[in-house]
N, C-alpha and C positions, 0 to 999 in steps of 0.2 A: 290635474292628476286625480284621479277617482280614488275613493276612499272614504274611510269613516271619517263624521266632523269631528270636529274641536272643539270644543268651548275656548277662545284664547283667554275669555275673563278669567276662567279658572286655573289655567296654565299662568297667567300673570300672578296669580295672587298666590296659587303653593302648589306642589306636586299630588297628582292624585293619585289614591290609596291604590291599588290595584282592589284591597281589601272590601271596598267602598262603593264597589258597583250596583247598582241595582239587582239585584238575584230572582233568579224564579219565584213563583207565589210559592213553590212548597221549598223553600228550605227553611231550615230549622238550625245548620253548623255555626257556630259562633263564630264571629269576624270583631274587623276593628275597623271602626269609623269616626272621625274628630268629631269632638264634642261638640264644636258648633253645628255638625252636619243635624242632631240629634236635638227637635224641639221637644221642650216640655207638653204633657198630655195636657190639651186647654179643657178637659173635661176631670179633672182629677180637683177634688174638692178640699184634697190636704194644703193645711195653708204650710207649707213647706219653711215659709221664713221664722213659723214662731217656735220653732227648735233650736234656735243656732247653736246651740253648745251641740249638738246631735250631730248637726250636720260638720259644724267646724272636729268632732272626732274621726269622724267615717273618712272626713279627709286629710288626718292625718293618719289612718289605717291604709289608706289609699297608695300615701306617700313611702309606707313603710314597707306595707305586703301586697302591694297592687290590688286589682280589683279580680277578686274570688269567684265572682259572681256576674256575670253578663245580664244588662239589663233586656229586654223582650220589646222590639221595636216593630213597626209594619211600614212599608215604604209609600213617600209622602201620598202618591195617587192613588193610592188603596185606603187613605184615608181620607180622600176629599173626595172619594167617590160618595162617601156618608155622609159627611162632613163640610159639605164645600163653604159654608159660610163661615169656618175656622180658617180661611187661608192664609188672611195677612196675618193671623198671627205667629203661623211658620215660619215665615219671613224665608230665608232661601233654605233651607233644611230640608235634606234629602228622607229624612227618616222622623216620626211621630214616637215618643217613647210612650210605651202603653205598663211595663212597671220598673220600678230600681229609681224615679223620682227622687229621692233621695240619695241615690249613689251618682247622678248626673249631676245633681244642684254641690255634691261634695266634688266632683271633678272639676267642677268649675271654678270653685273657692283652691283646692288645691294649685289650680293652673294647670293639669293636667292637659296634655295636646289631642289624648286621644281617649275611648272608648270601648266596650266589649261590647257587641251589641248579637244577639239571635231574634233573626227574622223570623215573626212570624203572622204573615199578611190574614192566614185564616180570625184572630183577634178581631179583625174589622170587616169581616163580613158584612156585617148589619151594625145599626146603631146599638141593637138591643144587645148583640153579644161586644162590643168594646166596651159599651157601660158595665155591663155585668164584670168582665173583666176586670178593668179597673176598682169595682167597687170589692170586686173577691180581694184583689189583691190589697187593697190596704184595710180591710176588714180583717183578712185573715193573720195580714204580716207586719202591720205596721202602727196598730193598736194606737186607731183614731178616737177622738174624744167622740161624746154621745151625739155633741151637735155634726162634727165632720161627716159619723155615720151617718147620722138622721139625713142630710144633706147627700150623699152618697146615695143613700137609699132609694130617697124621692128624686132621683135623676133617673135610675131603674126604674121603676114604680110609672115614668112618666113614658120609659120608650116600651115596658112592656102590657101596658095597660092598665093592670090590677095587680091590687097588693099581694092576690097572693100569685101570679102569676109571677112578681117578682122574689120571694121566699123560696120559690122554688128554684131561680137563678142561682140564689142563695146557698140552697140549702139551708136553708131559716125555716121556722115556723110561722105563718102569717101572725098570729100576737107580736111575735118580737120584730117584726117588721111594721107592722100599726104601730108597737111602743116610742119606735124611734121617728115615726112620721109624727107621731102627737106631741115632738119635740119642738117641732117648729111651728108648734101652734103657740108655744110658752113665749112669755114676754121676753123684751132684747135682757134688760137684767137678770133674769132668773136662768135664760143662758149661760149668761156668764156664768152666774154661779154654777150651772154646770160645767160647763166646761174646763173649768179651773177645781172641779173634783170637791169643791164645797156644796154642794146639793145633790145628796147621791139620789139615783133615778129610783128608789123606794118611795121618796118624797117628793118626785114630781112626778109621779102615772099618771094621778089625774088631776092633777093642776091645771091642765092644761080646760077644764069645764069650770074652771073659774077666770071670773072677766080679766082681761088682762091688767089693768093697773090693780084687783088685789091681789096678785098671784105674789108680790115677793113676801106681802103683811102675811099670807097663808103658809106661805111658808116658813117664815119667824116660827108660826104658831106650831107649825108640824117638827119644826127642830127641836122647839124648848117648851114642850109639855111639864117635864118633871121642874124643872125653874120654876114656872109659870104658877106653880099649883102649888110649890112650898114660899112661893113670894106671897100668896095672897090667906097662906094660913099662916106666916108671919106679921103680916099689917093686920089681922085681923084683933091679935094682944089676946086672943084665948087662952088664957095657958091651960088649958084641958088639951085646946086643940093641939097643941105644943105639944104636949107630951104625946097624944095620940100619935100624933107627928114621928116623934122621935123613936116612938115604941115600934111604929110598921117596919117589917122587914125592907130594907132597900133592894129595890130591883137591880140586878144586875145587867151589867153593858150586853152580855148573851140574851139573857132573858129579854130587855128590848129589842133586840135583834132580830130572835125569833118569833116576840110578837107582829111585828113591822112584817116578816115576812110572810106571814101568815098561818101560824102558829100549829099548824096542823103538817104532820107529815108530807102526804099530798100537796099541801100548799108549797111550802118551805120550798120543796124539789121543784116544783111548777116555775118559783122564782127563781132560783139559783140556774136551771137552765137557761133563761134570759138572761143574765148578768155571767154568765159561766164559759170559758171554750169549753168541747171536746173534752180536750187533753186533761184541762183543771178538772174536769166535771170526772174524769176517770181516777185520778189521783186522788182525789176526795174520797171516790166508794173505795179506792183500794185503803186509804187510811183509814174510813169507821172502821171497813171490817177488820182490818188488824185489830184495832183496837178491841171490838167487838168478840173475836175469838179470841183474844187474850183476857177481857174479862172474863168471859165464862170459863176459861183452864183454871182463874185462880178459885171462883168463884165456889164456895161449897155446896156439895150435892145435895 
């Protein structure tokens, strides 16, 4: 009898979705596809396992309020047309998830049977535009440590040529895209200490032009200047220097702050856009100037 095939594999093992079919390159409507149909992006640099309290919440948001939010998938051949050397890691998965890595890894901790997913094959166009892609997307939404970005970044950086041809992906400035490549120039431990939010990136810019085994001794030195400087005019037993000591005004946690940053107007703002979104970076001028125009209402003329 003529007719369309079968798969019986798949008729053996569960009924299929109608939801679940292969769709035109251009749609865009949200459907539902079982999790397993849905691999993980083998190009996504977020290490997904070192959040588990994150992910073990989302999946009981999941449990409570279903899934809000549909993750953005492209179907499997439209990624191994870029991709082909990603295959086995597919494994039989109909669909490449390109963002919501996190809302998949939590459906599948929940048990969850199924998913929301919106096709959208244009993502994988090219290598340059899925990287990009995915590096938007947890750039923008999912507030990766400096190394995850740094590593993000230089995956862009490698399909689109040049740094700044990748800033522009971005919407980045090439500095803040140099800053994060000269990340992975830094030693494995001073890594870590970034990444774990103990060496904030004011103190490793340029670490990175120092030899890699003194980079963590340089950075001791960059954290604990003021220690450093009242340890050795305490072993010195001067008690002039003592009292000079005790007489200087102390610097305040602002004050080194704003030295570090670089102390100038122009500077300060130069930095704060590097370490700033958008949004912070708007909320910031909206509070000087309030403050700003309320000082001068009280201020006498």
């Amino acid at each position: 009898m003529a007719g369309k095939r079968v798969n019986l594999s798949d008729l053996a093992s569960e009924p299929t979705l109608p939801e679940a079919r292969v769709p035109s390159f251009a749609e865009s409507t949200p459907r539902t596809a079982r999790v397993h149909q849905v691999a993980a992006n083998p190009l996504n640099t977020r290490d997904l396992t070192a959040d588990r309290s994150k992910i073990e919440s989302i999946a009981e948001s999941l449990k409570v309020h279903g899934q809000l939010q549909p993750c953005a998938v492209v179907p499997r051949e439209v990624f191994l047309r870029i991709y082909p050397e990603h295959e086995a890691a597919l494994g039989a998965a109909k669909w490449v998830q390109v963002t919501g890595g996190r809302r998949r890894a939590a459906a599948l901790l929940a048990g969850l049977s199924t998913l929301d997913i919106v096709v959208k094959p244009g993502l994988a166009e090219s290598r340059e535009a899925w990287v990009s892609a995915t590096a938007a997307e947890n750039l923008d939404r999912e507030n990766l440590d400096p190394i995850e970005e740094a590593q993000a970044v230089q995956l862009l950086v490698t399909e689109c040529g040049t740094a700044k041809a990748a800033a522009t992906r971005l919407s980045r400035t090439p500095p803040w895209v140099t800053q994060r490549l000269n990340l992975l120039k830094l030693a494995p431990d001073v890594q870590a200490l970034v990444r774990a939010g103990e060496a904030p990136l004011r103190d490793v810019r340029d670490l990175h032009q120092v030899p890699a085994e003194a980079q963590l001794e340089e950075l001791k030195r960059r954290q604990q200047p003021t220690e450093a400087e009242l340890t050795a005019v305490n072993r010195s037993g001067d008690d002039e220097a003592v009292a000079h000591r005790d007489a200087r005004p102390r610097r305040s946690a602002v004050a080194s702050a704003i030295r570090r940053l670089g102390a100038t107007p122009d500077k300060i703002a130069d930095s704060l856009r590097q370490e700033m979104s958008p949004e912070d970076l708007r909320i910031l001028v909206d509070l000087l100037s309030a403050q700003a125009a309320a000082e001068a209402a009280t201020s006498p003329e």
